[in-house]
C-alpha positions as CSV (number, residue, x, y, z in Angstrom):
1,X,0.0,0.0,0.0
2,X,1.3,3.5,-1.0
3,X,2.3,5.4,2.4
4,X,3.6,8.8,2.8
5,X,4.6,11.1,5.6
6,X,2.2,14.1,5.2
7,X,2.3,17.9,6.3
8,X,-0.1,20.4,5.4
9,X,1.3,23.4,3.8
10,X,0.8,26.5,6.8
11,X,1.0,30.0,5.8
12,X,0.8,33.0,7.8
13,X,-2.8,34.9,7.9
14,X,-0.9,37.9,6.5
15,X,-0.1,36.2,3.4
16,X,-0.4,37.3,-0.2
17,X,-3.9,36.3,-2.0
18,X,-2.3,33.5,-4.0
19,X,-0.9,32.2,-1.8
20,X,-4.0,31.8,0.6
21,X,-5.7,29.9,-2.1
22,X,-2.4,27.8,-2.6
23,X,-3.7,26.6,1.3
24,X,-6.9,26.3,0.3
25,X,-6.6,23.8,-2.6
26,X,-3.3,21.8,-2.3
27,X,-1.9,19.5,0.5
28,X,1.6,19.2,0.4
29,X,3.1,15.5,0.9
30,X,6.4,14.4,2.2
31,X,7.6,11.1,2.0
32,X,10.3,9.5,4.3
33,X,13.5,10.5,1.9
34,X,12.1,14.5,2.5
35,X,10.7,14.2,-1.5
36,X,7.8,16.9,-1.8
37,X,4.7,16.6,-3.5
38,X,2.0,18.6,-4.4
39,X,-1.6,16.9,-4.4
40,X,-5.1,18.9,-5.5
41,X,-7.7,18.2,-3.1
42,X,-11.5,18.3,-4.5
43,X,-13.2,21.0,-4.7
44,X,-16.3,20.1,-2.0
45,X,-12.8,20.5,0.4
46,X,-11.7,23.5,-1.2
47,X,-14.1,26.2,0.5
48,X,-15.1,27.5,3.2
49,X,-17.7,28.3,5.2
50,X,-18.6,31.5,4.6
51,X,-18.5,31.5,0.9
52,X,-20.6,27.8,0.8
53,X,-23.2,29.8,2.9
54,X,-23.3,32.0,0.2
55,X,-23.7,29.8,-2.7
56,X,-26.4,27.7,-0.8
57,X,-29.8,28.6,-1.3
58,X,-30.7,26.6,1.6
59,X,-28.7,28.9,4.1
60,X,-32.0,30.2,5.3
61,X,-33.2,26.9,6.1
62,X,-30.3,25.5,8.0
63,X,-29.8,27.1,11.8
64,X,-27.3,26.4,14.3
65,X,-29.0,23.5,16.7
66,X,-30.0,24.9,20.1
67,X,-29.7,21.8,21.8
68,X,-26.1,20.9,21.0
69,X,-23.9,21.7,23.9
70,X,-20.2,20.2,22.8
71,X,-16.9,22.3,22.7
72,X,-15.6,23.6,19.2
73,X,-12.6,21.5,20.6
74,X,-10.9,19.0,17.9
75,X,-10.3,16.1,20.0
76,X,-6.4,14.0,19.2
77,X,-6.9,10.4,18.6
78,X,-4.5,7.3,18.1
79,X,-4.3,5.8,14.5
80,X,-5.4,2.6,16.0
81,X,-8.4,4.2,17.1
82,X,-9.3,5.8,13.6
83,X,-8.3,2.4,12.0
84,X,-10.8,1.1,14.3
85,X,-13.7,3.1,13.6
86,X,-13.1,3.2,9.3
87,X,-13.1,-0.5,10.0
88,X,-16.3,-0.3,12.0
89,X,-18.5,1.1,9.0
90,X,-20.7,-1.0,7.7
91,X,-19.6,-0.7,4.0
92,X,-19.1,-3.0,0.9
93,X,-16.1,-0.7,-0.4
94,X,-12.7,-0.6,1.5
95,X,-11.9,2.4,4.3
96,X,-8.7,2.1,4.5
97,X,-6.3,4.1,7.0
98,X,-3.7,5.8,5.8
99,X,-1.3,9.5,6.3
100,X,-3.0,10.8,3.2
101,X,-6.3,9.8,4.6
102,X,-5.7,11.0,8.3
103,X,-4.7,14.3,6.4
104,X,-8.0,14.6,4.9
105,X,-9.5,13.5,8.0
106,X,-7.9,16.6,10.1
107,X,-9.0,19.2,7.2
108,X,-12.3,18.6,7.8
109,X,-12.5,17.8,11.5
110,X,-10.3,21.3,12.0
111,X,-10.6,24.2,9.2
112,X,-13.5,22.3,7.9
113,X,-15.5,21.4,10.6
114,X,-18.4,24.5,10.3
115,X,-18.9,23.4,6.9
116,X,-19.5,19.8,8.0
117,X,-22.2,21.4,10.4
118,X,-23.3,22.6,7.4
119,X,-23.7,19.2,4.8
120,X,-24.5,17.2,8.3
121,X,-27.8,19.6,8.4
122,X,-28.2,19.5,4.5
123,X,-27.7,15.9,4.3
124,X,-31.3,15.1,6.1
125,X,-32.4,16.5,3.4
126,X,-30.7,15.1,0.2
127,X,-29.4,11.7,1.5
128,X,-32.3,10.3,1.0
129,X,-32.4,10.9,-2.5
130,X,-29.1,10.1,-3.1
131,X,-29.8,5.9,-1.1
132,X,-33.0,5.8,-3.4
133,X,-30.9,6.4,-6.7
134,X,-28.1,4.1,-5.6
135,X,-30.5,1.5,-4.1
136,X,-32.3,1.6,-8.1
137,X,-28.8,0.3,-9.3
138,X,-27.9,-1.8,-6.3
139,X,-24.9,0.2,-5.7
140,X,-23.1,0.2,-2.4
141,X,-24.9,2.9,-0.4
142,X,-21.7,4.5,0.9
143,X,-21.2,6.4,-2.2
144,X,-24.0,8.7,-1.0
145,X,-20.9,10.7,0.5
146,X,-19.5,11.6,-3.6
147,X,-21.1,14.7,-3.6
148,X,-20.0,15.7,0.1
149,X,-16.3,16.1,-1.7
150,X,-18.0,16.7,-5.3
151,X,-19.8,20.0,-4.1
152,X,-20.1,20.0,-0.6
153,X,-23.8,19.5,-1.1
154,X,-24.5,22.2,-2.5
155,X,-27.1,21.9,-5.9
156,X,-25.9,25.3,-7.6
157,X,-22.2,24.7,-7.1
158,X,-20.2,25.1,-10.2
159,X,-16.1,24.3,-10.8
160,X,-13.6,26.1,-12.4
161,X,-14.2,23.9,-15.0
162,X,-17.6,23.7,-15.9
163,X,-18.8,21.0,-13.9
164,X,-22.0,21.8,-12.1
165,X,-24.3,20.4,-9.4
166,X,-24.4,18.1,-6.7
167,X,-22.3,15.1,-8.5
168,X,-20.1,17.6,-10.6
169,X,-21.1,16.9,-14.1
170,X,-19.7,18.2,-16.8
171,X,-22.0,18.9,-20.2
172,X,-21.2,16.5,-22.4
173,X,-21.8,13.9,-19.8
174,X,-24.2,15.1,-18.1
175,X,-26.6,14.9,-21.3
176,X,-25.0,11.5,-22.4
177,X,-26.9,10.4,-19.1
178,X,-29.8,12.1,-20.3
179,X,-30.0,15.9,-18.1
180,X,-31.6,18.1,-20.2
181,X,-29.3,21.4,-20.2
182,X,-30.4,25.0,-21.8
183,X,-30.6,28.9,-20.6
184,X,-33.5,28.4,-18.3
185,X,-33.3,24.4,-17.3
186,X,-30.3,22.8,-16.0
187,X,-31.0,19.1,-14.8
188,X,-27.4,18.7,-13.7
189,X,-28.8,21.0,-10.3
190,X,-32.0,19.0,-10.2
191,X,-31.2,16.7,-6.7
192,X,-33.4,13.1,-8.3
193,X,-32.4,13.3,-11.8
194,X,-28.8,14.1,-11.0
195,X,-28.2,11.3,-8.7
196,X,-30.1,8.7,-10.8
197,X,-27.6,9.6,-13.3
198,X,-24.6,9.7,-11.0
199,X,-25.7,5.9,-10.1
200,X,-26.3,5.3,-13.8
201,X,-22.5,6.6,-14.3
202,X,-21.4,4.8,-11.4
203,X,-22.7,1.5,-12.6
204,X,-21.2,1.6,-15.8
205,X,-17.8,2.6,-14.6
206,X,-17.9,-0.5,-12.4
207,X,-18.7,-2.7,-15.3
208,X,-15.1,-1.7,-16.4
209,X,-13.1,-1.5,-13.4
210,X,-14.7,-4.2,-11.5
211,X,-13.0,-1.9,-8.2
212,X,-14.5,0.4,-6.2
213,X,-11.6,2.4,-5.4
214,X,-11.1,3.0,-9.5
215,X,-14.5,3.6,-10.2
216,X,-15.1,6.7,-8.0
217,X,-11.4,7.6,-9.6
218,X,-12.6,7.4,-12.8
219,X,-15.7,9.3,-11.7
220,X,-13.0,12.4,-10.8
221,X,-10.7,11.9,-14.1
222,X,-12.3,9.8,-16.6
223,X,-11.7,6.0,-17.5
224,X,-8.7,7.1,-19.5
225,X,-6.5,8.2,-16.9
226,X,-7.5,5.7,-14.6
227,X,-6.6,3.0,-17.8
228,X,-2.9,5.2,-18.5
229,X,-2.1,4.7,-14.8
230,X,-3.2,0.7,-14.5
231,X,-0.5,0.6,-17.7
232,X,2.3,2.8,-16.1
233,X,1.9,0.4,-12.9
234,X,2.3,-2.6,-15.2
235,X,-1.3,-3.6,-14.8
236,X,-1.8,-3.1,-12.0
237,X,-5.7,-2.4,-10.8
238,X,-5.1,-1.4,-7.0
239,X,-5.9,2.5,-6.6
240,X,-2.6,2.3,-4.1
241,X,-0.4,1.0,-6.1
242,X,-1.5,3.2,-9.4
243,X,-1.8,6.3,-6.9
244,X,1.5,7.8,-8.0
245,X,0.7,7.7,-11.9
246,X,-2.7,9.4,-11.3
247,X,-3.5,12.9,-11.6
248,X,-3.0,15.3,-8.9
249,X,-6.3,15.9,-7.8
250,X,-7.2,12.5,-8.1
251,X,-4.6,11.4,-5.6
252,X,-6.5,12.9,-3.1
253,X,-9.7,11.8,-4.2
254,X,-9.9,8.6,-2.7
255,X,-8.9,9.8,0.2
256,X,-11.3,12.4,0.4
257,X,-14.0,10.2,0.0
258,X,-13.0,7.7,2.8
259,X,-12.5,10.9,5.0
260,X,-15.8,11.8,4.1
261,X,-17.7,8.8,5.0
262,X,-15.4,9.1,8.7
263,X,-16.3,12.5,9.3
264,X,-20.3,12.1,8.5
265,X,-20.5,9.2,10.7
266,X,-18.3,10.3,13.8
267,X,-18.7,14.0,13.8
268,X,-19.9,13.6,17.4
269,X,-16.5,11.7,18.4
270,X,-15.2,15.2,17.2
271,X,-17.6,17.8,19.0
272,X,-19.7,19.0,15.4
273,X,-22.8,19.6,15.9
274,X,-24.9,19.2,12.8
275,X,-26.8,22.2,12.0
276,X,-30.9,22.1,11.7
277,X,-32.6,21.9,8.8
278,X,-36.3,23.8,8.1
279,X,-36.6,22.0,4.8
280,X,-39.8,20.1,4.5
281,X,-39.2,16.1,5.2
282,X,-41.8,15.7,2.9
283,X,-42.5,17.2,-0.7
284,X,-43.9,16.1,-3.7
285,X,-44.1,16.9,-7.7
286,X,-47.0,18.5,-9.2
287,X,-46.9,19.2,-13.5
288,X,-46.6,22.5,-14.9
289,X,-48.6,22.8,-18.2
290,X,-48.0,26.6,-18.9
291,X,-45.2,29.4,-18.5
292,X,-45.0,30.6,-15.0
293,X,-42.9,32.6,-12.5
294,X,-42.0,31.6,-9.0
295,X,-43.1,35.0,-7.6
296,X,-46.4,33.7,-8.8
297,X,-46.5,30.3,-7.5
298,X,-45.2,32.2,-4.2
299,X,-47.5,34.6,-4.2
300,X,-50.6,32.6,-4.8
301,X,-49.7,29.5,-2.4
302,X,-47.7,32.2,0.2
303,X,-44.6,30.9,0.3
304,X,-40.9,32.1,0.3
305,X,-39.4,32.0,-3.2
306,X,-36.2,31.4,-1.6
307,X,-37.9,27.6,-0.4
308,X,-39.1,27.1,-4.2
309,X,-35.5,27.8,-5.4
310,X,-33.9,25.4,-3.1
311,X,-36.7,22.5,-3.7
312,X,-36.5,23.3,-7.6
313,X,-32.5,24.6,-8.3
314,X,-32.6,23.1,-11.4
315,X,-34.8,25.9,-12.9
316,X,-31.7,28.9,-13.4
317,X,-33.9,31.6,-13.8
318,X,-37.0,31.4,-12.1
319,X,-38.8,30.8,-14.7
320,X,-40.8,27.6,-15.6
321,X,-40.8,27.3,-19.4
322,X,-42.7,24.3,-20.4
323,X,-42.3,23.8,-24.5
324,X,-43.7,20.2,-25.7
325,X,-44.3,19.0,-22.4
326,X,-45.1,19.6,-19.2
327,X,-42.7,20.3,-16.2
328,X,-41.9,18.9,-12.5
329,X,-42.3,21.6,-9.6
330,X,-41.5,19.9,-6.4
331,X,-43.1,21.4,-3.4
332,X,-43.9,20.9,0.3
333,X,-46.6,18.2,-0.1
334,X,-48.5,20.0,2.6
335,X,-49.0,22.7,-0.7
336,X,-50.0,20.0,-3.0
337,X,-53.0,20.3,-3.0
338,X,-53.3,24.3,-3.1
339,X,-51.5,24.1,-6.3
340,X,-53.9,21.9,-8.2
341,X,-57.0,23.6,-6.7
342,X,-55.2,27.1,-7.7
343,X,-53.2,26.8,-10.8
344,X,-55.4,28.3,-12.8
345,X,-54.8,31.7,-10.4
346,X,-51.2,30.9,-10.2
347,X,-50.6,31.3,-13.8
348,X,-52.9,34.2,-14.1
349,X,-51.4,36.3,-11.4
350,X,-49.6,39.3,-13.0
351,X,-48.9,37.8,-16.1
352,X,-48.4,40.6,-17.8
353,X,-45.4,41.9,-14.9
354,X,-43.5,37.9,-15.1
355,X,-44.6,36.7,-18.7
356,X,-43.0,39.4,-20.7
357,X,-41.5,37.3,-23.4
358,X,-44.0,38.0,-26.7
359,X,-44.8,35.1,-28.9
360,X,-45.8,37.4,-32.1
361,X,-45.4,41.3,-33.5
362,X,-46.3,43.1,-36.1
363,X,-44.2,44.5,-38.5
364,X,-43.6,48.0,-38.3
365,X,-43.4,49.4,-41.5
366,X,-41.1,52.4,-41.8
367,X,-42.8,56.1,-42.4
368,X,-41.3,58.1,-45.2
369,X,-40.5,61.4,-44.9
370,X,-43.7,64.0,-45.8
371,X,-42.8,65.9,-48.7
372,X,-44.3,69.4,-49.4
373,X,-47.3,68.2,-51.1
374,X,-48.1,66.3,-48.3
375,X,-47.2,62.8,-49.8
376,X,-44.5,60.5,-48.4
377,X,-40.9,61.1,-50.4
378,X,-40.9,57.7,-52.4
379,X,-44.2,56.7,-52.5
380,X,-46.3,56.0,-55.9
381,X,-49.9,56.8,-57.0
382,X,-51.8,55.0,-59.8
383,X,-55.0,55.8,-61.2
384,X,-58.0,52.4,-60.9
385,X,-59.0,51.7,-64.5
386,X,-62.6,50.7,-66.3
387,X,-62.1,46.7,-65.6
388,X,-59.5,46.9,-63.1
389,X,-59.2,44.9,-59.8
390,X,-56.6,44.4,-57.2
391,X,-54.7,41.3,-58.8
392,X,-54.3,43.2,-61.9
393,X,-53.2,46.2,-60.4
394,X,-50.5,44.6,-57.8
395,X,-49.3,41.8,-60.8
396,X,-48.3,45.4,-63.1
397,X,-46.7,46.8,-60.3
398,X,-44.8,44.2,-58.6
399,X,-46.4,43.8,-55.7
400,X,-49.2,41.8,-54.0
401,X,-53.0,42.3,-53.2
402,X,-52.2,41.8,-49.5
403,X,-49.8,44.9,-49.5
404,X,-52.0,46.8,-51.5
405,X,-54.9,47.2,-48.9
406,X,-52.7,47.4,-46.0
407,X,-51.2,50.8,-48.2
408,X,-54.5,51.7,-48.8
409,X,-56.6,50.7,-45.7
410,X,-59.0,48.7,-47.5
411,X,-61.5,46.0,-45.7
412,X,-61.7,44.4,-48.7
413,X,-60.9,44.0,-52.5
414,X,-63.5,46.3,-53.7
415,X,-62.2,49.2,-55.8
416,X,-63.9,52.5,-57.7
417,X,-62.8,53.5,-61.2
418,X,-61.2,56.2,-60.9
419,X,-60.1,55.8,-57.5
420,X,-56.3,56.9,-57.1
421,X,-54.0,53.7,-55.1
422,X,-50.8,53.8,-53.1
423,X,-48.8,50.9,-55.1
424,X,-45.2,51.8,-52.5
């Protein structure tokens, strides 16, 4: 197994910007011969708590507990004792013990351990959903903790690279598992149709790798880095023994994750209290059939928007656009049934104000200039002859009978002899 000495990289609070975010994104190992390197850590590790508050729509529904009484003291523990307790889980997948896992173990039971408050009080919430997707592909339940080092739980969260959610998928595979992706609609944020396609993801990657370890890897980096580091290791298919031919970031993603599953199962052992959540422990979909607003579902059902947001992050703008189908609205299912009995009124409610996009206009035609006669510059007269109708008159002047009347503000195709006609 691959075993390094680790230190974390400590910088002085006075330091220059870059290199405060060199401390928030990098661990720094050391191995026994005093050999540096540099390892990314994922991004769910890479914040903290103040800015996740801000990104979490669901900071107004998570409150510190009132009941929790515990120190915000880090408690020091023997490596036999965390060997003891990743042992204890009751997972399928390995949790092994190690100085690169202990390291990731420390970030988040120290600098981190507000922001596991945080996900603790989130997961009631979301973990749920993420067992019932997993469960539907009977994967091991354990990899419910992917998105705690993914994006912290957060649905909105987006990397430096594009990838966007709670399970961090990028575009092209987010729609090759099916998330529908434009301006107003991103299912990549939606919580159930995300994490049935993480699971879907998940299952295929183990029908390659056949290893736990390399399939949430892969999941980080792609199959073919994970299949470039099994051929620099001469085959080899143990994450450890591939670890140092994988990418930086991926290094520490293993890692991560087993630290992740410690930390959300003994966060009491290390005085966090989680915080509480005031999202509904039930809710329930209802089907949108026309173009609406939240302020108008919240306005008609009296709710916070901010509530509908976190329920529904998958809509980007607000808006419900529903094109050849109708769309899911997830809601307290206490509200239910007020939707169905006022969805008629919901839609209605200053539509004008929310639904300003127009589905037709008129063509403004362009006024010339009046010249002294009191005609437009450029326009052209002709005289109705005996026998003449509208047809005749637009097919000798290039034009058609439509244009004519709207020139002429005629009703209908009736004409007098005589009768002088705008033609341009």
């Amino acid at each position: 197994m691959y075993r390094k000495k680790l230190t974390i990289a400590l910088l002085s609070m006075f330091a220059l910007p870059m290199l405060a975010q060199y401390e928030e994104t990098e661990i720094i190992v050391t191995d026994d011969q005093g050999q540096q390197e540099t390892i990314d850590l994922p991004e769910g590790m890479t914040q903290d708590v103040d800015s996740l508050l801000q990104l979490f729509h669901n900071a107004t529904y998570l409150s510190a507990a009132d009941d929790c009484n515990l120190p915000d003291v880090n408690p020091v523990y023997s490596k036999e004792e965390y060997i003891e307790r990743l042992s204890a889980l009751p997972t399928e997948m390995e949790m092994v013990y190690n100085e690169v896992v202990q390291a990731c173990i420390d970030r988040y039971t120290g600098r981190l351990r507000r922001s596991v408050s945080l996900m603790l009080g989130a997961s009631n919430f979301y973990m749920p959903i993420f067992e019932q997707a997993l469960e539907s592909y009977g994967l091991p339940l354990e990899l419910k903790y992917l998105p705690v080092i993914e994006s912290a739980l957060n649905p909105n969260a987006v990397s430096r690279v594009g990838a966007t959610g709670l399970w961090q998928f990028m575009l092209a595979t987010g729609k090759q598992y099916g998330l529908e992706v434009n301006t107003l609609y991103d299912e990549r944020r939606d919580p159930l149709k995300s994490s049935n396609a993480a699971a879907h993801y998940l299952s295929d990657l183990y029908k390659i790798f056949g290893d736990w370890n390399l399939v949430i890897a892969a999941y980080n980096c792609g199959p073919e880095n994970i299949n470039k580091a099994i051929h620099r290791a001469g085959g080899s298919k143990d994450y450890w023994e591939i670890y140092p031919y994988l990418p930086r970031e991926t290094r520490g993603y293993v890692p991560a994750f087993i630290a992740a599953n410690y930390v959300m199962n003994y966060y009491c052992e290390h005085n966090i209290c989680p915080m509480r959540t005031q999202l509904p422990a039930k809710t329930d979909t209802v089907m949108v059939s026309r173009d609406v607003h939240f302020e108008q579902i919240a306005q008609v059902l009296s709710m916070p928007v901010s509530q509908l947001q976190e329920l529904n992050p998958q809509y980007r703008k607000n808006i419900i656009n529903v094109g050849t189908k109708p769309m899911d609205l997830r809601l307290p299912s206490n509200l239910i049934t007020a939707f169905i009995d006022n969805e008629q009124a919901i839609y209605d409610f200053n539509a004008d104000e929310y639904n300003k996009k127009r589905s037709e206009v008129v063509v403004k035609e362009a006024q010339a200039p009046k010249t002294g006669r009191g005609r437009s510059a450029g326009s052209r007269y002709v005289t109705v002859r005996k026998g003449d109708n509208l047809g005749a008159i637009a097919k000798r002047n290039h034009t058609t009978v439509a244009r004519l009347r709207r020139l002429n503000g005629l009703k209908n195709n009736n004409i007098r002899f005589g009768k002088k006609l705008r033609v341009r």
